[in-house]
C-alpha positions as CSV (number, residue, x, y, z in Angstrom):
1,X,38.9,20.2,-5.2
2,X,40.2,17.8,-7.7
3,X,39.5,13.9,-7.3
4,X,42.3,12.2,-8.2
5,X,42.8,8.7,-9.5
6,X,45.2,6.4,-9.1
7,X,44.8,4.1,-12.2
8,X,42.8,4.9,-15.4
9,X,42.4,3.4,-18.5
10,X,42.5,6.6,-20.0
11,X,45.2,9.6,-19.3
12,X,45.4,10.3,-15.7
13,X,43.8,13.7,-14.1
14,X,46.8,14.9,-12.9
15,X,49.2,14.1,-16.5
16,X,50.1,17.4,-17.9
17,X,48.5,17.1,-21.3
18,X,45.1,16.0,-19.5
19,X,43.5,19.6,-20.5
20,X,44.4,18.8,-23.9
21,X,42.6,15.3,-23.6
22,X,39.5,16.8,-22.2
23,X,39.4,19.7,-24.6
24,X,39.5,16.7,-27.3
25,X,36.2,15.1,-26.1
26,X,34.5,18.5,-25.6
27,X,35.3,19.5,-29.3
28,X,34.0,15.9,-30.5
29,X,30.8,17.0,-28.9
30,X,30.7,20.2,-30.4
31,X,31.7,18.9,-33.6
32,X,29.0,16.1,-33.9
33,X,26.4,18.6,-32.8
34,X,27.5,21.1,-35.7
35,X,27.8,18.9,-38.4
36,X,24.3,17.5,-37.5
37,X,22.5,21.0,-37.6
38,X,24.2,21.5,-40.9
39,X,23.2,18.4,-43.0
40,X,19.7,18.4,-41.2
41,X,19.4,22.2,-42.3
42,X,20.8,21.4,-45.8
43,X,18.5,18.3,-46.3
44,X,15.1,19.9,-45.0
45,X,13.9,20.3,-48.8
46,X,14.6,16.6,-49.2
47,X,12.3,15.9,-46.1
48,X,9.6,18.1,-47.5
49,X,9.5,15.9,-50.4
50,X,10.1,12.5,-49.2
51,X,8.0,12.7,-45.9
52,X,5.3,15.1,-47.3
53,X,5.2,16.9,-44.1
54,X,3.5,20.8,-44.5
55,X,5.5,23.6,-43.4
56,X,5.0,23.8,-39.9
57,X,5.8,20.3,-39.3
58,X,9.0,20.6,-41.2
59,X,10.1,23.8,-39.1
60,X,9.4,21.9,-36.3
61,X,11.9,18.8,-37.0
62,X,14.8,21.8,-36.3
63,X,12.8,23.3,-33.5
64,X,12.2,19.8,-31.5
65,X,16.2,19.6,-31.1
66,X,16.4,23.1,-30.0
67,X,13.4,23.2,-27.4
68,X,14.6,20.2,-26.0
69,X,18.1,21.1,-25.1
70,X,16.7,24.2,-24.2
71,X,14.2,23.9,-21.5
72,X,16.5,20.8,-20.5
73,X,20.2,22.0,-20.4
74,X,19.7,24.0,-17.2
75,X,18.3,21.2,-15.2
76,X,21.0,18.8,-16.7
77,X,23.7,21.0,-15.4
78,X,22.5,21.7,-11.6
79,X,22.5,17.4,-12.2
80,X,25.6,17.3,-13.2
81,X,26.9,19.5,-10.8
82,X,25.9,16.9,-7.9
83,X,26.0,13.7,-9.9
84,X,29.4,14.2,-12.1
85,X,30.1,15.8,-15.3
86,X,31.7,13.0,-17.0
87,X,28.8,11.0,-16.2
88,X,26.5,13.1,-17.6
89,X,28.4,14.0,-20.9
90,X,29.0,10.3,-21.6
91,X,25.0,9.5,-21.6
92,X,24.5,12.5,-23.1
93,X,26.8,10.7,-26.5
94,X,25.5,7.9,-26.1
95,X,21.3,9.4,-26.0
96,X,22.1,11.4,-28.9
97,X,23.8,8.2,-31.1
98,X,21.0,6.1,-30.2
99,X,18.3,9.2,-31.1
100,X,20.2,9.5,-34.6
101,X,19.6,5.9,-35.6
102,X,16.6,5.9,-34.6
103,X,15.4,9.4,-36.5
104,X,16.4,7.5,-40.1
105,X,14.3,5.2,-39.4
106,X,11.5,7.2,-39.2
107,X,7.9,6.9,-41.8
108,X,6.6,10.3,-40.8
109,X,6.9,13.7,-39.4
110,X,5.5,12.9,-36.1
111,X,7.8,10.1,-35.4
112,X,10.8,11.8,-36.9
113,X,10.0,14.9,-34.1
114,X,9.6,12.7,-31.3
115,X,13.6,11.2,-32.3
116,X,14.3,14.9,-32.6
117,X,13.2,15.4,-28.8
118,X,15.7,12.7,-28.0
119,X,18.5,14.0,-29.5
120,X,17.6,17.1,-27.9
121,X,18.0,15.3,-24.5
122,X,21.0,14.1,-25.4
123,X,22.3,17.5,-26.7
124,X,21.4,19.1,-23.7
125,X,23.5,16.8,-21.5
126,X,26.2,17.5,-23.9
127,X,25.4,21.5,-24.0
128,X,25.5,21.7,-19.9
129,X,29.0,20.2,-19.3
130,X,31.3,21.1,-22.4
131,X,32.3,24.1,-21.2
132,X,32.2,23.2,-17.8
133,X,34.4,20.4,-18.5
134,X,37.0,22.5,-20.3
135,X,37.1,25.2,-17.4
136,X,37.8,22.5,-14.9
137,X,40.9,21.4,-17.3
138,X,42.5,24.9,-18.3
139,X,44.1,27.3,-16.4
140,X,42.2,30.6,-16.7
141,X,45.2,32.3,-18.3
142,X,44.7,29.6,-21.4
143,X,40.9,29.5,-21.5
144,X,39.9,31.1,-23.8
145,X,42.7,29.5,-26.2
146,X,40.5,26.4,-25.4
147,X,37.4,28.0,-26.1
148,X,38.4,29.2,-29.5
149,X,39.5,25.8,-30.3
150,X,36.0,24.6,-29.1
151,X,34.6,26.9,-31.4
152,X,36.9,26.1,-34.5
153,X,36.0,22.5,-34.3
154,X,32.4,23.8,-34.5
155,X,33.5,25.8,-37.4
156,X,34.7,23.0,-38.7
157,X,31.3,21.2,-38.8
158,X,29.5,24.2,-40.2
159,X,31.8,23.5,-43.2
160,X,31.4,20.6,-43.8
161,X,27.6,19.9,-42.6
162,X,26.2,21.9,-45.8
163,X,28.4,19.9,-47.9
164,X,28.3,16.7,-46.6
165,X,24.3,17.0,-46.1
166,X,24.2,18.3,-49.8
167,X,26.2,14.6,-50.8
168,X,24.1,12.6,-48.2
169,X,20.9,13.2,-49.3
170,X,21.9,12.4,-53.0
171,X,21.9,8.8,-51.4
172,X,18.9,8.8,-49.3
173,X,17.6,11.4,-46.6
174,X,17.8,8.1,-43.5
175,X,21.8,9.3,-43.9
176,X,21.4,13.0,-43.1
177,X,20.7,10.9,-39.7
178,X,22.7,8.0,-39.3
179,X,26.0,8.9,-40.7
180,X,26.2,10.7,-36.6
181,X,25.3,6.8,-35.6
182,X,29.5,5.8,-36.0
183,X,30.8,9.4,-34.7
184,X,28.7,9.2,-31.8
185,X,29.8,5.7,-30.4
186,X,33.4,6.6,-31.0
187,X,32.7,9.9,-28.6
188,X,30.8,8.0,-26.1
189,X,33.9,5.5,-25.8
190,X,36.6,8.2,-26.0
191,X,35.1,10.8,-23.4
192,X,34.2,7.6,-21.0
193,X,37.8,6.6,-21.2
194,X,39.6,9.8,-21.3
195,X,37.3,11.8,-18.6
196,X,37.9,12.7,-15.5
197,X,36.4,13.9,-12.5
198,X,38.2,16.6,-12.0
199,X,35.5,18.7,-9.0
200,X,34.3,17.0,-6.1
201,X,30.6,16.9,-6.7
202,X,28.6,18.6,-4.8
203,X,27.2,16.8,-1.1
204,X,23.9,18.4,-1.3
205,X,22.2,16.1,-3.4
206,X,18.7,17.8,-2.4
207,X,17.0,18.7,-6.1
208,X,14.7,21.8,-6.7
209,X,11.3,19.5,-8.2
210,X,9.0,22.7,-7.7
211,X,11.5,24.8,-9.4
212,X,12.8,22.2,-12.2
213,X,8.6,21.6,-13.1
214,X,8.0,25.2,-13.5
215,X,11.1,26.3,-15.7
216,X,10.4,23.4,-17.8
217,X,6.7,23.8,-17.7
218,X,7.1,27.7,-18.6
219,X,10.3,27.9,-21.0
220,X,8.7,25.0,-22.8
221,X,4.9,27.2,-23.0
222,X,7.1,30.0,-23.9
223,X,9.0,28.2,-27.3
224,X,6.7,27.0,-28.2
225,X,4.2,29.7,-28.2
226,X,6.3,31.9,-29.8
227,X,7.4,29.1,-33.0
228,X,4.0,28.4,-32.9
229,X,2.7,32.2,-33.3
230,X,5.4,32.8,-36.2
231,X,3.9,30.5,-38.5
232,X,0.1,29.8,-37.7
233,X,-1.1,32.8,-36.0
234,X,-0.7,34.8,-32.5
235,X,-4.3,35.0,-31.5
236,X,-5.1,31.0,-32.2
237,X,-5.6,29.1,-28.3
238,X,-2.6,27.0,-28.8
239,X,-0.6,30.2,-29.4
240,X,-2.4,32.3,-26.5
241,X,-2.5,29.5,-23.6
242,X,1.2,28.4,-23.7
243,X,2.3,32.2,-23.8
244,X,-0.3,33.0,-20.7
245,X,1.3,29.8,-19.2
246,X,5.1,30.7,-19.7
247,X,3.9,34.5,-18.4
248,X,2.7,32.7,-15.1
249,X,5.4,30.4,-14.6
250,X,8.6,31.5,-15.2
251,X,8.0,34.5,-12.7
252,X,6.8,32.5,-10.5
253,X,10.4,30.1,-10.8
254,X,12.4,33.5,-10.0
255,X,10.5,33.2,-6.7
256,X,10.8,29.8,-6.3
257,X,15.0,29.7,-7.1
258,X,15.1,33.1,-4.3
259,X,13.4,30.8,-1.7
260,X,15.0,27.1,-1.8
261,X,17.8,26.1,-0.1
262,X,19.2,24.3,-3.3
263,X,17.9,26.1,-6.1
264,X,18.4,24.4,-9.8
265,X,19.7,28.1,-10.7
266,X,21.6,29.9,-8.5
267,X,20.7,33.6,-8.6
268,X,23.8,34.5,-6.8
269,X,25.6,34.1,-10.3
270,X,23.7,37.4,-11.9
271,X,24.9,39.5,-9.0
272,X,28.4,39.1,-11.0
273,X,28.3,42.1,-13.3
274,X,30.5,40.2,-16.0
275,X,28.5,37.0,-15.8
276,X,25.0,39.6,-16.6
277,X,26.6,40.9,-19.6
278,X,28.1,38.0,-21.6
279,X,25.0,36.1,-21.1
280,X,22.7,38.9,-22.5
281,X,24.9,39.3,-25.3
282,X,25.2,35.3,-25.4
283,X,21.3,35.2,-26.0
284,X,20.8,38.5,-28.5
285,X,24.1,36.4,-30.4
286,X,21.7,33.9,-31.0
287,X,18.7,35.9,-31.7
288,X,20.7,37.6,-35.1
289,X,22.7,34.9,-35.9
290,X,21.1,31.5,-35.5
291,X,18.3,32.0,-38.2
292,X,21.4,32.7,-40.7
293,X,21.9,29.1,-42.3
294,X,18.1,28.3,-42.6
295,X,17.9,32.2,-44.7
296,X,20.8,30.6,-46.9
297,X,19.1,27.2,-47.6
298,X,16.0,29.2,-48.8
299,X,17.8,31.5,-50.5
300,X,20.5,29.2,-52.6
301,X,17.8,26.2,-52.5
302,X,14.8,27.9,-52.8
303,X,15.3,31.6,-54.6
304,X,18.5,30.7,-57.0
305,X,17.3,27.0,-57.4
306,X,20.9,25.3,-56.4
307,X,20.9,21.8,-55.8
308,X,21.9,20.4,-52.1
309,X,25.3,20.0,-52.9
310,X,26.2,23.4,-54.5
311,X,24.1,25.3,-51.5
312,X,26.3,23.5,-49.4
313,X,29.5,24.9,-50.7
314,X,27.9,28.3,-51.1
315,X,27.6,28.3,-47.0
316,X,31.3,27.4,-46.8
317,X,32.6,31.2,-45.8
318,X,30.7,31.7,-43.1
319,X,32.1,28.9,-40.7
320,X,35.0,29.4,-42.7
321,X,35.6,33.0,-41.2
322,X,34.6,31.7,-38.0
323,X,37.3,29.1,-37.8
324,X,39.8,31.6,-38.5
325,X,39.0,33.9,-36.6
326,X,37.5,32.0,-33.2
327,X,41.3,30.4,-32.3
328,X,42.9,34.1,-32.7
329,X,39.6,35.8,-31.0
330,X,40.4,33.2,-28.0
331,X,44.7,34.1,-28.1
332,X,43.7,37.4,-28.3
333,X,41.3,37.8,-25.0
334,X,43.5,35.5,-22.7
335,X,46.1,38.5,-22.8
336,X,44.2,41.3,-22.7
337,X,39.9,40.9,-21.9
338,X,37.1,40.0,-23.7
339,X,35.4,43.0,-23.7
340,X,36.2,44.9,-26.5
341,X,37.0,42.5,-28.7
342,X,33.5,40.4,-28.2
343,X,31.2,44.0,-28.9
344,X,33.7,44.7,-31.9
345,X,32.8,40.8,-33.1
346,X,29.1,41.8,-33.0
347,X,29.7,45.2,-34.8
348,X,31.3,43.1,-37.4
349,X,28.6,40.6,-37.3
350,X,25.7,43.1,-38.1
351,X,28.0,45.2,-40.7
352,X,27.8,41.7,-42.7
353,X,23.9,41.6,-42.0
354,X,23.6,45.0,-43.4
355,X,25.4,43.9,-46.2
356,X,23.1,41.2,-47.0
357,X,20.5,43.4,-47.6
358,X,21.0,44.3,-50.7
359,X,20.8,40.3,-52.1
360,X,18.8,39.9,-54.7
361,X,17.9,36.9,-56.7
362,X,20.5,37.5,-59.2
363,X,23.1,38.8,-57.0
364,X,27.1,37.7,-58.1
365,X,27.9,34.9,-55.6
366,X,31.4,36.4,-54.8
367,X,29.1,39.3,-53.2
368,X,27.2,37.0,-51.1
369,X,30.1,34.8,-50.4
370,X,31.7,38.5,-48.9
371,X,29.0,39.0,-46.6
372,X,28.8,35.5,-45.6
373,X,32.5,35.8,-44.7
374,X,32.2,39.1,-42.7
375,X,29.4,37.4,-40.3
376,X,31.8,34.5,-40.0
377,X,34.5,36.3,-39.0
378,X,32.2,38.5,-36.3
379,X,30.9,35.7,-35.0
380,X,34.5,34.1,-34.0
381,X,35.7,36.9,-32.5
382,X,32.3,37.5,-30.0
383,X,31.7,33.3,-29.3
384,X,34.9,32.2,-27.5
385,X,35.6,35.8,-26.0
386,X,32.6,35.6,-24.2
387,X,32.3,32.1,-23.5
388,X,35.6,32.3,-21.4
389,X,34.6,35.7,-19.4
390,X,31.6,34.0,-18.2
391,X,32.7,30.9,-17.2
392,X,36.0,32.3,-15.8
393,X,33.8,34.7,-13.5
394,X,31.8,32.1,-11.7
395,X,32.8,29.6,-8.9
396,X,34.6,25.9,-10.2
397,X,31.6,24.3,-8.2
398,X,29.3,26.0,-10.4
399,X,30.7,25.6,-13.7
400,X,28.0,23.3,-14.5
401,X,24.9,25.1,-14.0
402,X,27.3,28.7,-15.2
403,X,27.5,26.7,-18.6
404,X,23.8,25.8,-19.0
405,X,22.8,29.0,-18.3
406,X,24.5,30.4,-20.8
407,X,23.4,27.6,-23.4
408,X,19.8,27.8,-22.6
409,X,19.6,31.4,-22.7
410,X,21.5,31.4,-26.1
411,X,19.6,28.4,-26.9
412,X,16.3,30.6,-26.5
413,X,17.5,33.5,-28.6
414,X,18.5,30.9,-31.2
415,X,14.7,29.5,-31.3
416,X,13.0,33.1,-31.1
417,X,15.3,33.9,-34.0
418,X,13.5,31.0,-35.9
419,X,10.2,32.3,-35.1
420,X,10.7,35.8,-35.4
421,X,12.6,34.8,-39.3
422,X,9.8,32.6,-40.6
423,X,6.8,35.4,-38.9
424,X,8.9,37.7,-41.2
425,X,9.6,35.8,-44.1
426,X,6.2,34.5,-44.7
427,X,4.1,37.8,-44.2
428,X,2.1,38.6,-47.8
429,X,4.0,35.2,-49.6
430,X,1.5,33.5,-51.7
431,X,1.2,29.8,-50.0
432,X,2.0,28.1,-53.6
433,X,4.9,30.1,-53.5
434,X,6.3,30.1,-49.9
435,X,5.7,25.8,-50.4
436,X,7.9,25.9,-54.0
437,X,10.7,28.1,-51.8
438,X,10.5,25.4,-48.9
439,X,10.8,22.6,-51.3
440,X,13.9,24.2,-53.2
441,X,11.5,24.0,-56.3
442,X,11.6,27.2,-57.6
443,X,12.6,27.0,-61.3
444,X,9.5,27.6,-62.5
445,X,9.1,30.8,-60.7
446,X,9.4,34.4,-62.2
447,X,11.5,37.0,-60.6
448,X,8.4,38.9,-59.7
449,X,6.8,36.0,-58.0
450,X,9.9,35.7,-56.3
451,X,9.9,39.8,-55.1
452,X,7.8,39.3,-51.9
453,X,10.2,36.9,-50.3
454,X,13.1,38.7,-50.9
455,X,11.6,41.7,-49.5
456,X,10.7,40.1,-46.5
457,X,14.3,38.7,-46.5
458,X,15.5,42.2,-46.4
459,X,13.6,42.6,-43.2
460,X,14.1,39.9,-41.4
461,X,18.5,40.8,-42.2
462,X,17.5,44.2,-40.8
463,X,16.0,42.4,-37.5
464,X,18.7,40.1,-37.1
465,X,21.6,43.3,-37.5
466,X,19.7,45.2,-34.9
467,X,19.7,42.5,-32.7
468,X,23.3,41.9,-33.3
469,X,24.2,45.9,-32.4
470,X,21.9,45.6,-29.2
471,X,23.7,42.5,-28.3
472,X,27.2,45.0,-28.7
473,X,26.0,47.2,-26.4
474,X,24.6,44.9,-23.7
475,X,28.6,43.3,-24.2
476,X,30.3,46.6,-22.9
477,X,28.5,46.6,-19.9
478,X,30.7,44.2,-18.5
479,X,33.5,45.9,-16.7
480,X,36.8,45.8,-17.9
481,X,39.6,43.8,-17.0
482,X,40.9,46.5,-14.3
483,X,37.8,46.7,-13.0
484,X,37.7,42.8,-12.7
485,X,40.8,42.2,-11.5
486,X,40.3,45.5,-8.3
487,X,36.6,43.6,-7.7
488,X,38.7,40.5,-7.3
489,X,41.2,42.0,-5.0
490,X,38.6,43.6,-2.8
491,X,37.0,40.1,-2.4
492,X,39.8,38.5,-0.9
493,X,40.8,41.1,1.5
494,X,36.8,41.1,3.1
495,X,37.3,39.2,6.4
496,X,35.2,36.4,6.9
């Protein structure tokens, strides 16, 4: 049901460029959060050095954001859902400009994770209503144009982030930080005067407490068991007692969402066979290709010794064969399904993982810069496929809570694949020389000291590809577009 308005200061719901509007704030969104995981990712030798932080403490400054958005994004979007998702997108700007500022300012590790946590709050706001924002706006014959453009823009900041992370932290690490400070008060201003409501909030503005506390409780239990277990050890207490916690809980908020009258997640969603299979494949996406940037930044930084601003430029093909290929990926499935063309994005995906395997220290750049490419270009073709046929199979009043599902599940795959890179990467590496790695200090270093990690490199590649194939398969399981479109037909001709 849309709410119209008769005066705004911004375009009007009902002009007939409004989608185009909306898709503009949703892609500032995407942008700002892309551009901040590349310089951070870039810059994390810099932090090492400056902040003195050990290892785990320095993984952890990327893991905060993503725990945070995780465990959070789901409950953000059953808010936004009943409270507005304008209202909830325009905080979520506004938490993540004020996180940034304060995050260069930080002395220390601690306080730089607890900022971290902010902007994760903040991200998550911005993570639950993006998409729903931009399925309200588009007709379903042009959505997955506008998710393709979504992920372009995002493209667009993985370009850039490596390089402009590499140039900001020859000025001082604070900027890695507070250059988002200026793009992130534009965006809250734009999206609070462009926005609209376009779906009636919901009336029942009852709120699932027991459930909310026990998915937090337990998703939280489960990251950070599972981070924690990668790079201390899995039989420590504060790796055991958050996993038995997580193990308890989470079952136990199935039950809880099959019993309240207004659950936070509506189970009803997974009875949609589409909606099952492109958020499985959304979260084993994540799993094999999340941990790819922070391989790259130990492997230009760390094994080939490149400075910040060259390892930046080496990471250029990969978002740059993802911003070719997500617009075309997006043209491609509005006319004829998403199906195929997602699993044949993931085939492409792990064919470039493979192909990584055989990097070694010395390896020609133009060969790495290939393989970098080919995982670009996969990874276009599966996103905005599948981002469309997911949102485009569940009801408008559920967009929200659709849209977080699908970020917090691929959200958790992208924090496993973290955990299960570094429990890889670190197995048998001396700790002198997994600290000279971290700290992009490697020049002194033989090629024989250097052996271990790019073994377990190897490995962890082979991981991610085989996640990346599973994640193919689990993609075909969703039906095709006949199948679809008879389910549909069927479903309006069932008296009620």
């Amino acid at each position: 049901m849309n709410v119209r308005k008769s005066f705004s200061l911004g375009v009007d719901a009902d002009h007939a460029h409004y989608k185009w509007w909306a898709l503009s704030c949703t892609s500032l969104g995407m942008l700002l959060a892309t551009l901040n995981s590349g310089t951070l990712v870039i810059a994390l030798p810099d932090l090492e050095r400056a902040l003195g932080v050990d290892l785990l403490l320095l993984v952890w400054v990327i893991l905060a954001f993503m725990i945070a958005s995780t465990v959070l994004v789901l409950t953000f979007g059953r808010l936004s859902d009943v409270f507005g998702r304008k209202r909830a997108f325009v905080l979520g700007f506004a938490l993540f400009t004020l996180a940034s500022l304060g995050a260069g300012f930080a002395t220390g590790g601690t306080d730089l994770i607890l900022w971290r946590i902010l902007q994760g709050v903040g991200g998550a706001l911005l993570f639950a209503n993006a998409s729903a924002l931009v399925t309200d706006a588009f007709p379903h014959e042009q959505l997955g144009l506008a998710m393709g453009t979504n992920v372009m823009v995002a493209g667009v900041g993985l370009v850039l982030g490596p390089v402009l992370g590499g140039a900001l932290v020859q000025i001082s690490w604070h900027w890695v930080f507070w250059f988002n400070v200026p793009l992130g008060i534009f965006g809250t201003v734009w999206s609070a005067v462009v926005l609209q409501e376009l779906i009636k909030p919901e009336q029942d503005h009852r709120f699932d407490w027991l459930g909310t506390a026990t998915f937090v409780v337990g998703l939280t239990g489960l990251t950070y068991g599972i981070s924690r277990g990668g790079l201390t050890s899995w039989t420590d207490t504060m790796t055991v007692v958050p996993l038995v916690v997580a193990a308890v809980l989470l079952p136990l908020f199935v039950v809880v969402e099959s019993r309240t009258p207004a659950p936070m997640l509506d189970l009803s969603l997974f009875h949609d066979r589409g909606f099952n299979a492109a958020t499985g494949a959304a979260f084993l996406s994540g799993l094999s290709r999340f941990a790819l940037t922070f391989v790259f930044v130990l492997y230009f930084q760390g094994a080939q010794g490149d400075d910040p601003i060259l390892a930046g430029v080496k990471l250029a093909p990969l978002a740059a064969g993802m911003l070719v290929s997500s617009p075309l990926a997006g043209r491609y499935a509005d006319r004829h399904g998403a199906r195929s063309l997602a699993a044949i994005g993931l085939i492409v995906t792990a064919a470039g993982l493979i192909g990584m395997t055989t990097l070694q220290v010395d390896t020609p750049y133009w060969l790495t810069a290939l393989w970098l490419l080919i995982c670009g270009v996969g990874s276009g073709m599966f996103n905005s496929p599948n981002t469309a046929a997911m949102m485009g199979a569940v009801p408008v009043h559920r967009r929200g809570i659709a849209g977080s599902t699908r970020m917090m599940l691929q959200n958790t795959g992208s924090v496993l694949s973290i955990a299960v890179l570094l429990a890889i990467v670190t197995s048998g590496v001396p700790k002198e020389t997994l600290l000279s790695i971290f700290s992009g200090l490697t020049t002194g270093l033989s090629p024989r000291a250097l052996n271990p990690f790019i073994h377990n490199l190897h490995v962890a590649l082979w991981v991610l590809a085989a996640s990346s194939v599973a994640a193919a398969g689990v993609s075909l399981l969703r039906p095709t577009s006949k199948q679809a479109a008879a389910a549909s037909v069927r479903e309006a001709t069932v008296p009620v």
